[in-house]
N, CA, C and O atoms as a GROMACS GRO file, in nm:
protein
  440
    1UNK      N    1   7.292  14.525  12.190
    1UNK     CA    2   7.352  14.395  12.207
    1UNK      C    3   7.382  14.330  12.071
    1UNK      O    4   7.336  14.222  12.035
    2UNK      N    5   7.472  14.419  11.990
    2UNK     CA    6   7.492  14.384  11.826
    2UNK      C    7   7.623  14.240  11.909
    2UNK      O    8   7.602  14.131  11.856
    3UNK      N    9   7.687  14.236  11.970
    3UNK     CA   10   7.806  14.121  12.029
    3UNK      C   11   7.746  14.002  12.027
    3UNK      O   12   7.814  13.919  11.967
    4UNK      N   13   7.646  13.960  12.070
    4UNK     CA   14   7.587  13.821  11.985
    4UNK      C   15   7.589  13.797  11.902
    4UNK      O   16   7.669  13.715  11.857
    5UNK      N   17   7.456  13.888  11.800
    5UNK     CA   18   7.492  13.780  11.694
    5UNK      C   19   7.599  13.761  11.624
    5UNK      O   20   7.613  13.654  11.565
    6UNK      N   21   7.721  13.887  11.615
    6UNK     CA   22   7.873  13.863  11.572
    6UNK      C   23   7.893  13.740  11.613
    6UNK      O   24   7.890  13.640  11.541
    7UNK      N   25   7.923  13.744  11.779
    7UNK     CA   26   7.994  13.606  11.809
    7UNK      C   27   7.960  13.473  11.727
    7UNK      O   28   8.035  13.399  11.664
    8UNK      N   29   7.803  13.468  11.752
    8UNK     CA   30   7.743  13.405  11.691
    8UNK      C   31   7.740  13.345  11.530
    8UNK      O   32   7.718  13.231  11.488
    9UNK      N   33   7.767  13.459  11.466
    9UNK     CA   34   7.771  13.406  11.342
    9UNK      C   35   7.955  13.368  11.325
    9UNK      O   36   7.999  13.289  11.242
   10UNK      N   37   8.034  13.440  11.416
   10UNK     CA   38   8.219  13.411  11.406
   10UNK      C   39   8.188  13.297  11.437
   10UNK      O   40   8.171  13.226  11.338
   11UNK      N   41   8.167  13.233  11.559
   11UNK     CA   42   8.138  13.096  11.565
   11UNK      C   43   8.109  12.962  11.498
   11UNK      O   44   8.168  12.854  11.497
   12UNK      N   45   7.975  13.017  11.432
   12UNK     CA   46   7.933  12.901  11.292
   12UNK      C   47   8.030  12.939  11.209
   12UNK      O   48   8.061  12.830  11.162
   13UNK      N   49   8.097  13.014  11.160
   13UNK     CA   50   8.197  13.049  11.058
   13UNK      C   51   8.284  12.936  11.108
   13UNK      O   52   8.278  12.824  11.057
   14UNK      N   53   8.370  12.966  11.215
   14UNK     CA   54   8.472  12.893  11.271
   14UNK      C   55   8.439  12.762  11.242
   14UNK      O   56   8.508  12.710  11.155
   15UNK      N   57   8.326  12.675  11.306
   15UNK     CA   58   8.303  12.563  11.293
   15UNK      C   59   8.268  12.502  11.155
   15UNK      O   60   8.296  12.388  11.117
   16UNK      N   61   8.203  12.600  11.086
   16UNK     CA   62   8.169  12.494  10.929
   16UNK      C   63   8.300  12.492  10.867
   16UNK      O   64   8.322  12.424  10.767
   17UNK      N   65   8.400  12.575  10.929
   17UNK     CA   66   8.575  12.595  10.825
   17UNK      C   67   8.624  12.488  10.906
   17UNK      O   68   8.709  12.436  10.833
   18UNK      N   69   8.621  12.424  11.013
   18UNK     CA   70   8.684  12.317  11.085
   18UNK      C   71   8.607  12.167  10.987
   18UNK      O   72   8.662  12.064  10.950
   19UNK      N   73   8.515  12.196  10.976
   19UNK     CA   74   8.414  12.072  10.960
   19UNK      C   75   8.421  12.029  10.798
   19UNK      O   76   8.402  11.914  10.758
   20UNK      N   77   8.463  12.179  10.687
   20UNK     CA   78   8.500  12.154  10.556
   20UNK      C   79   8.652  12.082  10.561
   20UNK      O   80   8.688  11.987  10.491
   21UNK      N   81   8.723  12.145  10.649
   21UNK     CA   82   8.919  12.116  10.652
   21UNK      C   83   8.896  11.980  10.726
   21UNK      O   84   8.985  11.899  10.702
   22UNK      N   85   8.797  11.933  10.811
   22UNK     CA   86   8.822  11.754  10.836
   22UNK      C   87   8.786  11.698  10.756
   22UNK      O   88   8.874  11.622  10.716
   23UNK      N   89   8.679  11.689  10.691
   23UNK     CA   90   8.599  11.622  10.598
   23UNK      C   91   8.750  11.611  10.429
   23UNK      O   92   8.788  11.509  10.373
   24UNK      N   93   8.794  11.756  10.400
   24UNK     CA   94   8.903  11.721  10.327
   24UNK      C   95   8.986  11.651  10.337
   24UNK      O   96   9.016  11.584  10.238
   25UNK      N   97   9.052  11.636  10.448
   25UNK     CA   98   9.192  11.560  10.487
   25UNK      C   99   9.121  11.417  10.504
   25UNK      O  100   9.196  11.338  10.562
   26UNK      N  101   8.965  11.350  10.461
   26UNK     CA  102   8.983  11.224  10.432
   26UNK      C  103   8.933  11.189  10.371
   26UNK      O  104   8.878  11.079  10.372
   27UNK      N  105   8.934  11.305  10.258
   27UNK     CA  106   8.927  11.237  10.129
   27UNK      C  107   9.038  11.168  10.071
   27UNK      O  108   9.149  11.214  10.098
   28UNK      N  109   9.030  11.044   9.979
   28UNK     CA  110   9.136  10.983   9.940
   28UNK      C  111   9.249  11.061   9.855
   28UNK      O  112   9.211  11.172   9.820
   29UNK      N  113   9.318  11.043   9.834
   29UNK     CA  114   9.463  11.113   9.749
   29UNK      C  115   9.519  10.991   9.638
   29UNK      O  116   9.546  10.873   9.660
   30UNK      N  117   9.525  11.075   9.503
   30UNK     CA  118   9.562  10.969   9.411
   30UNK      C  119   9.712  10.990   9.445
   30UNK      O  120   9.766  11.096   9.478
   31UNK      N  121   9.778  10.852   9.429
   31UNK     CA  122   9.934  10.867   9.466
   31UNK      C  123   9.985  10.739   9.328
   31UNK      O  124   9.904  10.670   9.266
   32UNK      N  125  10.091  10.737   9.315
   32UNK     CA  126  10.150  10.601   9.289
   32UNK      C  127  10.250  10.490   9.371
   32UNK      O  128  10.372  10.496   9.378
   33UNK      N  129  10.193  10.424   9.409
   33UNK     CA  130  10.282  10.337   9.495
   33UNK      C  131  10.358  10.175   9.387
   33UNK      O  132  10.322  10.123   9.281
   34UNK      N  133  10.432  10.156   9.452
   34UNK     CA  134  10.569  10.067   9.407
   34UNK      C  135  10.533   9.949   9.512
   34UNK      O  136  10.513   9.975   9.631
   35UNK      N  137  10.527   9.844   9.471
   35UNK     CA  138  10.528   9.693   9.506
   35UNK      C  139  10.441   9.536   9.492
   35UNK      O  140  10.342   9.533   9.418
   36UNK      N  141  10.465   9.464   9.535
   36UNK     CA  142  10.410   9.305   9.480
   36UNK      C  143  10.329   9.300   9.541
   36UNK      O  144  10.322   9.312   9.663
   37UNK      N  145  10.233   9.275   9.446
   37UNK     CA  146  10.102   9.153   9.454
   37UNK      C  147  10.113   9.109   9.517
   37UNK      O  148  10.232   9.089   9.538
   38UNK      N  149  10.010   9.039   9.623
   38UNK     CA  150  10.030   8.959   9.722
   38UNK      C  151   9.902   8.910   9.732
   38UNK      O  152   9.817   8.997   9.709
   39UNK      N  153   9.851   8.782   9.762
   39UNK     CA  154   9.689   8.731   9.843
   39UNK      C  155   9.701   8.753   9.951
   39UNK      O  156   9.808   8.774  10.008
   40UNK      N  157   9.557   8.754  10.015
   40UNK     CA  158   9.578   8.784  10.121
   40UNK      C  159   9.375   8.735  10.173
   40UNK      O  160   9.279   8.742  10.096
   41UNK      N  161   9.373   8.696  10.300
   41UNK     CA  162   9.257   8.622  10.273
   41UNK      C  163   9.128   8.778  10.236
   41UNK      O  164   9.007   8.764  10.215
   42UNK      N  165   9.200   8.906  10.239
   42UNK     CA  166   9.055   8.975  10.194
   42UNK      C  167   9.078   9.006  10.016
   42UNK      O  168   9.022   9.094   9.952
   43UNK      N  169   9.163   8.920   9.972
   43UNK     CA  170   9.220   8.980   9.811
   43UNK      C  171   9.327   8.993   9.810
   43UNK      O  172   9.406   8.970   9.902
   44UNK      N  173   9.354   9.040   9.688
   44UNK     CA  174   9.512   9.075   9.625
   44UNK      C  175   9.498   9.206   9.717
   44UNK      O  176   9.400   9.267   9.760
   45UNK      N  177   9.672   9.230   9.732
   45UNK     CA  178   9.702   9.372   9.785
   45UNK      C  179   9.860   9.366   9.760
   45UNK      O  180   9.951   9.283   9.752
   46UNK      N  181   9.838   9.494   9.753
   46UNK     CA  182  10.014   9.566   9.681
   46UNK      C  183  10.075   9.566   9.834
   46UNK      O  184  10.015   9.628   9.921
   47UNK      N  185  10.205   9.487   9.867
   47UNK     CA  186  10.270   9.463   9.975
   47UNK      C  187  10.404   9.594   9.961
   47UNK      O  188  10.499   9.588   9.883
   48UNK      N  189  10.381   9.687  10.042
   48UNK     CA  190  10.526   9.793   9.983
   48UNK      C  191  10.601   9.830  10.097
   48UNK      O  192  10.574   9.784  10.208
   49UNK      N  193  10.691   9.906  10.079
   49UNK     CA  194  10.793   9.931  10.182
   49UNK      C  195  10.646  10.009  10.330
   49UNK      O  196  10.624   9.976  10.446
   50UNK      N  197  10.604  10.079  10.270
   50UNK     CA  198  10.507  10.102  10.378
   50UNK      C  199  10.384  10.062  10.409
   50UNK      O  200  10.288  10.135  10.431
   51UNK      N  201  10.387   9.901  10.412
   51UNK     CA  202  10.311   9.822  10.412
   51UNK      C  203  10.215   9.745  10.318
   51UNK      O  204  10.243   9.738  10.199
   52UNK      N  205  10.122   9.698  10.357
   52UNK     CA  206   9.974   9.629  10.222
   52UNK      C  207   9.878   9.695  10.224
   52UNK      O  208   9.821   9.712  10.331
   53UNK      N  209   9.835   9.747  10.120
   53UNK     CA  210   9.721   9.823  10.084
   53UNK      C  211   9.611   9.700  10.007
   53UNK      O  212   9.634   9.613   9.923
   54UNK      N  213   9.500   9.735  10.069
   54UNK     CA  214   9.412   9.646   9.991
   54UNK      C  215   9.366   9.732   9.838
   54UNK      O  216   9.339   9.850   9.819
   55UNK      N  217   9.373   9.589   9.725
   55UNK     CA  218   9.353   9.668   9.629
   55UNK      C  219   9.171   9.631   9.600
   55UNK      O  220   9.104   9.538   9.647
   56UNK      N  221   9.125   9.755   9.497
   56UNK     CA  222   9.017   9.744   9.529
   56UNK      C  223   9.016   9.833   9.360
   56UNK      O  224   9.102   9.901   9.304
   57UNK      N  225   8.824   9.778   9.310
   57UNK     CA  226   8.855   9.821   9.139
   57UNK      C  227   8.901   9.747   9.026
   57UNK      O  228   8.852   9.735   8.914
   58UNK      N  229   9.000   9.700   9.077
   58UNK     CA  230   9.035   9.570   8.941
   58UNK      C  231   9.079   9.433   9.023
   58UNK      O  232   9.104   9.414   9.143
   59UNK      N  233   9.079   9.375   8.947
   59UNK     CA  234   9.150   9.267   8.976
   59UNK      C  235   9.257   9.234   8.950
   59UNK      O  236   9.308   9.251   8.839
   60UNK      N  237   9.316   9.176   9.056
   60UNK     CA  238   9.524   9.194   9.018
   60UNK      C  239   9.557   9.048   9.043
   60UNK      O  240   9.666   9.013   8.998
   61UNK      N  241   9.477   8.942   9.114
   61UNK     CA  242   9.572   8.831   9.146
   61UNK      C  243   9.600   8.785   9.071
   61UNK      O  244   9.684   8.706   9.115
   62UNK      N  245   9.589   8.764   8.919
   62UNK     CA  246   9.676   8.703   8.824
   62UNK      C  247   9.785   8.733   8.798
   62UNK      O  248   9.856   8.666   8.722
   63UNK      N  249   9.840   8.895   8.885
   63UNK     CA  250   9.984   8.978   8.854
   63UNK      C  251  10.034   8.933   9.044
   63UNK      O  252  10.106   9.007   9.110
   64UNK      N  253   9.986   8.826   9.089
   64UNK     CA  254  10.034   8.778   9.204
   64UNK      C  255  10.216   8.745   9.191
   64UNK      O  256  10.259   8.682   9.094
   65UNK      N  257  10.279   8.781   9.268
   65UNK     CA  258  10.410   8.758   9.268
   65UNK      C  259  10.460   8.857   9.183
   65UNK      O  260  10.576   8.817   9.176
   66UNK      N  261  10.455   8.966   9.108
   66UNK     CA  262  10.454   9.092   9.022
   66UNK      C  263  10.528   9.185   9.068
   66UNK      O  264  10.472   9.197   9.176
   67UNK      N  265  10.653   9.297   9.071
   67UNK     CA  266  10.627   9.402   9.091
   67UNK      C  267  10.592   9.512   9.038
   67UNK      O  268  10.654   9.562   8.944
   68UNK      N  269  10.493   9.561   9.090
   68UNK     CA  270  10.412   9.652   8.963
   68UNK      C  271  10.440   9.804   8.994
   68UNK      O  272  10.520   9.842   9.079
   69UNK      N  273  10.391   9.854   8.945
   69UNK     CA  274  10.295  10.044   8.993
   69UNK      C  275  10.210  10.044   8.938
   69UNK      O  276  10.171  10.010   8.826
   70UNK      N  277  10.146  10.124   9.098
   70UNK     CA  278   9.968  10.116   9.083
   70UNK      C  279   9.915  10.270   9.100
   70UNK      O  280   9.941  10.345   9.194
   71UNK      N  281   9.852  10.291   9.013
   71UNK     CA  282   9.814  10.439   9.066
   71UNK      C  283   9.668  10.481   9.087
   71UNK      O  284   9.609  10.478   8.979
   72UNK      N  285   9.617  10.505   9.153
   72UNK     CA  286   9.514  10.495   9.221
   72UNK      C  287   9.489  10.594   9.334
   72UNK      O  288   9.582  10.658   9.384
   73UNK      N  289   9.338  10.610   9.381
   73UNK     CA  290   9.316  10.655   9.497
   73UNK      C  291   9.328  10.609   9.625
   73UNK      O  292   9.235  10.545   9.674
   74UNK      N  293   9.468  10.641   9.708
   74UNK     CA  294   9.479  10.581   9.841
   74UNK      C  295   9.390  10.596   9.974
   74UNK      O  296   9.437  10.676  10.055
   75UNK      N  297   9.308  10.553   9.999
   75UNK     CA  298   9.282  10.580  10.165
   75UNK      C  299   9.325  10.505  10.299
   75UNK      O  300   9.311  10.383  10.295
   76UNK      N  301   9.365  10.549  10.395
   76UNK     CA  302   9.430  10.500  10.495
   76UNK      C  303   9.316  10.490  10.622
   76UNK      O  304   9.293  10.595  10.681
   77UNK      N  305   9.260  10.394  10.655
   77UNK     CA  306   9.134  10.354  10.736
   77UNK      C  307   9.208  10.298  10.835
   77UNK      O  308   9.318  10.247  10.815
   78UNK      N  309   9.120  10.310  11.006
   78UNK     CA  310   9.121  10.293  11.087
   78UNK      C  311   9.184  10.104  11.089
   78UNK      O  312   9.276  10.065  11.161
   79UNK      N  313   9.121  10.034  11.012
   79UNK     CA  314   9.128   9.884  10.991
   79UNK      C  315   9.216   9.857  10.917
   79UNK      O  316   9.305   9.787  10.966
   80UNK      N  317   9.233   9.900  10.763
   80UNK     CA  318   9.335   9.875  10.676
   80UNK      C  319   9.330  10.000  10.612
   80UNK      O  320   9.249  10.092  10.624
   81UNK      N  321   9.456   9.983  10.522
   81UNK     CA  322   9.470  10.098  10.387
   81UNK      C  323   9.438  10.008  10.257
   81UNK      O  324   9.433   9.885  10.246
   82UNK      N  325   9.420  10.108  10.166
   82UNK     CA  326   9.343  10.050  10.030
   82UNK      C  327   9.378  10.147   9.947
   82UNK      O  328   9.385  10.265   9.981
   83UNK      N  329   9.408  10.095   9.807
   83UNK     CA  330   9.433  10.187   9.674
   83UNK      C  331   9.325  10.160   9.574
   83UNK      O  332   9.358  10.075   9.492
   84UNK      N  333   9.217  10.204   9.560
   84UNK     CA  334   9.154  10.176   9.436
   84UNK      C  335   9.219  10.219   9.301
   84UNK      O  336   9.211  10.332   9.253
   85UNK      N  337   9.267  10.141   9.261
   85UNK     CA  338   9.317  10.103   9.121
   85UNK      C  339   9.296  10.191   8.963
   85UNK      O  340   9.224  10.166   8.866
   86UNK      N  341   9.362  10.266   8.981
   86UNK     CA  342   9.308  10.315   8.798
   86UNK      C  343   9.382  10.322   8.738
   86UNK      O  344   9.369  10.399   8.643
   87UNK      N  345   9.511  10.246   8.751
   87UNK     CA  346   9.617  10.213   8.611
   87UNK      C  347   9.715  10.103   8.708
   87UNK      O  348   9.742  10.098   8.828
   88UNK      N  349   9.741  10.043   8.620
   88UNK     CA  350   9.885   9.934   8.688
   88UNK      C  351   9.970   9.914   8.546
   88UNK      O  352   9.916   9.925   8.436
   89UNK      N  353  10.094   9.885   8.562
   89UNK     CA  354  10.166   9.828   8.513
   89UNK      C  355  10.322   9.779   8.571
   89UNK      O  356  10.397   9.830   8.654
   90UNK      N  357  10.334   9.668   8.495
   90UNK     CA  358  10.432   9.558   8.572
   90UNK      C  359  10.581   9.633   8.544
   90UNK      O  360  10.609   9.682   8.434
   91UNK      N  361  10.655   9.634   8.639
   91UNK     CA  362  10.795   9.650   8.677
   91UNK      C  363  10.890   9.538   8.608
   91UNK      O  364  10.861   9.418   8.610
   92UNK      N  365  10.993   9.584   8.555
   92UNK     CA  366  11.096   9.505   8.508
   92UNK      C  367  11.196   9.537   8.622
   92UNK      O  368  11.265   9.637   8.611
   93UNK      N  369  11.205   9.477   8.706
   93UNK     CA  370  11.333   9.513   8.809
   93UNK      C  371  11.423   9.396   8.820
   93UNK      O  372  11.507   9.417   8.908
   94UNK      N  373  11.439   9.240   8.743
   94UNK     CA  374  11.540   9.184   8.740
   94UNK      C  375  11.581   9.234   8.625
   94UNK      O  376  11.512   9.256   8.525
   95UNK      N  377  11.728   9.254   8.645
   95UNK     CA  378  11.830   9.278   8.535
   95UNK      C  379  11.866   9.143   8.450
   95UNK      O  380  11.842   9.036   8.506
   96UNK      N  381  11.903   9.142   8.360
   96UNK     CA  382  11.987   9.031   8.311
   96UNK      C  383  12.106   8.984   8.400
   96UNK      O  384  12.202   9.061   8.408
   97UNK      N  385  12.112   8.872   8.466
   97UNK     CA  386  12.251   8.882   8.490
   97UNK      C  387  12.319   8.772   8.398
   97UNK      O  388  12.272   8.664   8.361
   98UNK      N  389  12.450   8.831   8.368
   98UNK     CA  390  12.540   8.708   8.297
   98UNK      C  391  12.642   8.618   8.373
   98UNK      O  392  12.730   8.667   8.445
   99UNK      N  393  12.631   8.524   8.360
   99UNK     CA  394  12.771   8.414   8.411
   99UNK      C  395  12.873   8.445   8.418
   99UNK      O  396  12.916   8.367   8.333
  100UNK      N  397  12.977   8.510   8.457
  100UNK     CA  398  13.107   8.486   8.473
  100UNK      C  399  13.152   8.433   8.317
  100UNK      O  400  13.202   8.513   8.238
  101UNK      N  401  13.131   8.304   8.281
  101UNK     CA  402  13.172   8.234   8.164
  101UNK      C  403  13.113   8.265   8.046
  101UNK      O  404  13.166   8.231   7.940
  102UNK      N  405  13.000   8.331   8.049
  102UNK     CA  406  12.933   8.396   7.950
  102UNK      C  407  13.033   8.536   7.950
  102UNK      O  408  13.088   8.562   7.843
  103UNK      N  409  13.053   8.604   8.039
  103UNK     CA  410  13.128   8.731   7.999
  103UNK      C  411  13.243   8.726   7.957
  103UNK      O  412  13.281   8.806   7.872
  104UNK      N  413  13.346   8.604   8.024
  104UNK     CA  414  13.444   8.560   7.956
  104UNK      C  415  13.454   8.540   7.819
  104UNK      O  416  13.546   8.580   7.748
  105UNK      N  417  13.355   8.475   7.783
  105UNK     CA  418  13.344   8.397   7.630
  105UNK      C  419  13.331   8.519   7.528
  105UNK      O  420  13.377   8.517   7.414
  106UNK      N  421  13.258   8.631   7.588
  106UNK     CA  422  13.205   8.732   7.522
  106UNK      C  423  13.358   8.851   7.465
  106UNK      O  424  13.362   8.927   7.368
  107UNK      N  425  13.482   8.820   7.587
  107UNK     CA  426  13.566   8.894   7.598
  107UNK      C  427  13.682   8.825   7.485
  107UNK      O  428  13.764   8.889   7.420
  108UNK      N  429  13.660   8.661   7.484
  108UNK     CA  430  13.784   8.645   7.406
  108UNK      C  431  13.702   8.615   7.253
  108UNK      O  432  13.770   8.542   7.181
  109UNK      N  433  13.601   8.649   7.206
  109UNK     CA  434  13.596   8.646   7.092
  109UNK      C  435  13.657   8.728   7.015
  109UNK      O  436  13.667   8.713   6.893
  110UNK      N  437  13.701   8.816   7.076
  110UNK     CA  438  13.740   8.943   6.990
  110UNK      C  439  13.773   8.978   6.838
  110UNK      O  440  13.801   9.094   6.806
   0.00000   0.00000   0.00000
């Protein structure tokens, strides 16, 4: 009756490889995400095209109204998502714009 303990040990095999591959998929993932600061009554959180992540690690509400990139470890929880923080820096995304009469003025100096 060697078919036991095979099964037996294929089995625990099977299951501790299920139980390592869940436990991976939630661990967090460093990513960089794109968007503004925002309050919010649990803290600042980066508001982005795919929603608010609570930020967590530094403190950002002084870059409130900001658009930044944040790069950090993301986790996506049952309640909220969250980026713990290990680099930011602020976005320049208004352009200059010029007046009409400013570009004019610029054209007949010639």
């Amino acid at each position: 009756m060697k078919t036991k303990p095979i099964m037996l040990r294929t089995m625990l095999l099977a299951c501790v490889f299920l139980f390592v591959a869940t436990a991976t998929s939630a661990l967090a993932m460093s990513e960089e995400l794109i968007g503004t600061v925002v309050k919010t009554d649990n803290g600042a959180a980066l508001s982005t095209d795919a929603g608010e992540y609570l930020i967590l690690g530094k403190d950002l509400e002084s870059y409130t109204g900001d658009t930044v990139a944040v790069t950090g470890d993301v986790e996506v929880g049952a309640m909220a998502k969250t980026i713990r923080v290990a680099s930011v820096s602020i976005l320049d995304i208004n352009p200059v714009i010029k007046s009409p009469a400013a570009e004019e003025t610029m054209h007949h100096k010639g």
